[in-house]
C-alpha positions as CSV (number, residue, x, y, z in Angstrom):
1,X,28.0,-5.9,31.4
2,X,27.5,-6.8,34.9
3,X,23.8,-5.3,34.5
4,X,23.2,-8.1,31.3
5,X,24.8,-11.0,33.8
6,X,22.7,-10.3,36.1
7,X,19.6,-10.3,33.6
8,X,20.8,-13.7,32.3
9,X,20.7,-15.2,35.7
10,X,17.0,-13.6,36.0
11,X,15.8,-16.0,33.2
12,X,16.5,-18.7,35.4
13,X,15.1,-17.3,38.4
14,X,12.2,-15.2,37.8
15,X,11.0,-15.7,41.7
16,X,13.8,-13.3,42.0
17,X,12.4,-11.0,39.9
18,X,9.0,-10.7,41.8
19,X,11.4,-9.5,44.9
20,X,12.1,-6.3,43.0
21,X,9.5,-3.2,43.9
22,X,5.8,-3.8,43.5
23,X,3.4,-6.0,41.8
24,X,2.3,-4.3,38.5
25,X,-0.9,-4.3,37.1
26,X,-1.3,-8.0,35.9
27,X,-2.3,-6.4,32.5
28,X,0.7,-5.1,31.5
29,X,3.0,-8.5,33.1
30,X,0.2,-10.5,30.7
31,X,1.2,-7.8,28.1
32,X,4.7,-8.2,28.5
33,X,4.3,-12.4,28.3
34,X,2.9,-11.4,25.0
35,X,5.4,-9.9,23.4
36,X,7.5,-12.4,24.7
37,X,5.5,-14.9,22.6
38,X,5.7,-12.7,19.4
39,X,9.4,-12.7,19.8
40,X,9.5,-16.6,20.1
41,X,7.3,-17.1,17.2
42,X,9.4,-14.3,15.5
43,X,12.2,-16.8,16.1
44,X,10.8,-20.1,15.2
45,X,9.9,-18.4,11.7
46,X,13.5,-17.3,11.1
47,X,14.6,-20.8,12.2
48,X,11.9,-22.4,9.7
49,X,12.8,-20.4,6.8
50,X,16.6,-21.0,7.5
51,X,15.8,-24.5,7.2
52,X,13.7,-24.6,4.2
53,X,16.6,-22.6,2.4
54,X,19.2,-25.3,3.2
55,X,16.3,-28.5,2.5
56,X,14.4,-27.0,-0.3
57,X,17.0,-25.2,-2.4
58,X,19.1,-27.6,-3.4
59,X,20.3,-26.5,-6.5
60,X,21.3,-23.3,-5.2
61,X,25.0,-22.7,-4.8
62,X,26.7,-24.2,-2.0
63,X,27.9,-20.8,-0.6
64,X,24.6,-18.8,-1.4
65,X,22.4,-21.6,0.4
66,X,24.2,-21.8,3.4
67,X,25.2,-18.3,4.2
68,X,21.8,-17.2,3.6
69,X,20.1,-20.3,5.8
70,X,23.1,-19.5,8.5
71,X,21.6,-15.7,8.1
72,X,18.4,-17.1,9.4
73,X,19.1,-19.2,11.9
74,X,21.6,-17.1,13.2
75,X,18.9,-14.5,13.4
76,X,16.3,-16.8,15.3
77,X,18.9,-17.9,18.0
78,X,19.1,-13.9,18.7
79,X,15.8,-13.5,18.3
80,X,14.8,-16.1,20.9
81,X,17.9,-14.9,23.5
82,X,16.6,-11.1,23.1
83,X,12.8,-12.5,23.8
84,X,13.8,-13.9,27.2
85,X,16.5,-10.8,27.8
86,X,13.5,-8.2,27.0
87,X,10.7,-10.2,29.1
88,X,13.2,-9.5,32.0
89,X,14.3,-6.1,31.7
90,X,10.5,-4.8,31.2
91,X,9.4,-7.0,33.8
92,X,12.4,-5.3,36.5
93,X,11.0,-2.1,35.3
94,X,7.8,-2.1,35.7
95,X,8.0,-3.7,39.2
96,X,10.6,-0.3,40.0
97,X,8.3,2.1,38.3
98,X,11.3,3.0,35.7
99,X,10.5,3.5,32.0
100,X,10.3,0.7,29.8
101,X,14.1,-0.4,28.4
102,X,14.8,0.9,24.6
103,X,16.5,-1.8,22.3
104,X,18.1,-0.9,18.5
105,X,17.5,-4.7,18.2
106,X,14.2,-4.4,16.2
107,X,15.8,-2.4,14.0
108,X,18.8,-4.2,13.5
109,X,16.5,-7.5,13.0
110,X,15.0,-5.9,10.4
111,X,17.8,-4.7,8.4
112,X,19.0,-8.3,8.6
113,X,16.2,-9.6,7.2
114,X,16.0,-7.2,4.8
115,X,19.4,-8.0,3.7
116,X,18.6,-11.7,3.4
117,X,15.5,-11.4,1.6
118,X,17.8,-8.5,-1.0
119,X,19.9,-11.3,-1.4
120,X,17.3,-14.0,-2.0
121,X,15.7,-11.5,-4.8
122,X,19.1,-10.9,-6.7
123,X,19.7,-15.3,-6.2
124,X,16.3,-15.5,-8.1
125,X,16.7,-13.0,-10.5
126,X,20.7,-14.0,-11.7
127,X,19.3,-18.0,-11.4
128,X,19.9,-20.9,-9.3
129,X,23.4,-21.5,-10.7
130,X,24.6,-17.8,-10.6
């Protein structure tokens, strides 16, 4: 816990996190800004779609639309705090020469997505009105 506090206060500072070991290669920091990116445009996508479910799908049930565009946004607010979290930690690591930080969050993603889109194929399938 105290380890993710002090990441969170690294996304705010990240002067602080050139103090730590040695300059990397710039190829892999440019790398790591990459993925960043992916993960924010990951986000925005999940954000979008949760939108168009509530806007576009109005004759969807009440409860179907909005838990499954909550599912979505939900998932591009995590998204977007885990692409700022992960810049961070790889960043601290490759300055200390330590291995790259693992994360179960791709996977996760994922099988929440995969759930949604489940439930967006049985909605279709039983009709609008279910």
């Amino acid at each position: 816990m105290i380890e993710f506090v002090r990441n969170v206060q690294l996304w705010f500072a990240p002067e602080e996190v050139r103090q730590e070991g040695v300059t990397p290669d710039y190829r892999f920091s440019l790398a790591n800004e990459r993925t960043f990116l992916a993960w924010l445009r990951t986000a925005l996508a999940l954000i979008g779609g949760g939108f168009a479910v509530d806007q576009f799908l109005p004759d969807l049930r009440w409860g179907w639309r909005v838990g499954l565009a909550l599912a979505l946004l939900a998932a591009g607010v995590l998204c977007s705090l885990r692409a700022v979290n992960h810049w961070v930690r790889c960043e601290r690591a490759m300055r200390r020469g330590d291995d790259l930080p693992v994360s179960r969050f791709p996977a996760l993603l994922g099988i929440a997505v995969a759930i949604v889109a489940i439930a967006m194929v049985v909605v279709v399938l039983v009709g609008w009105e279910g």
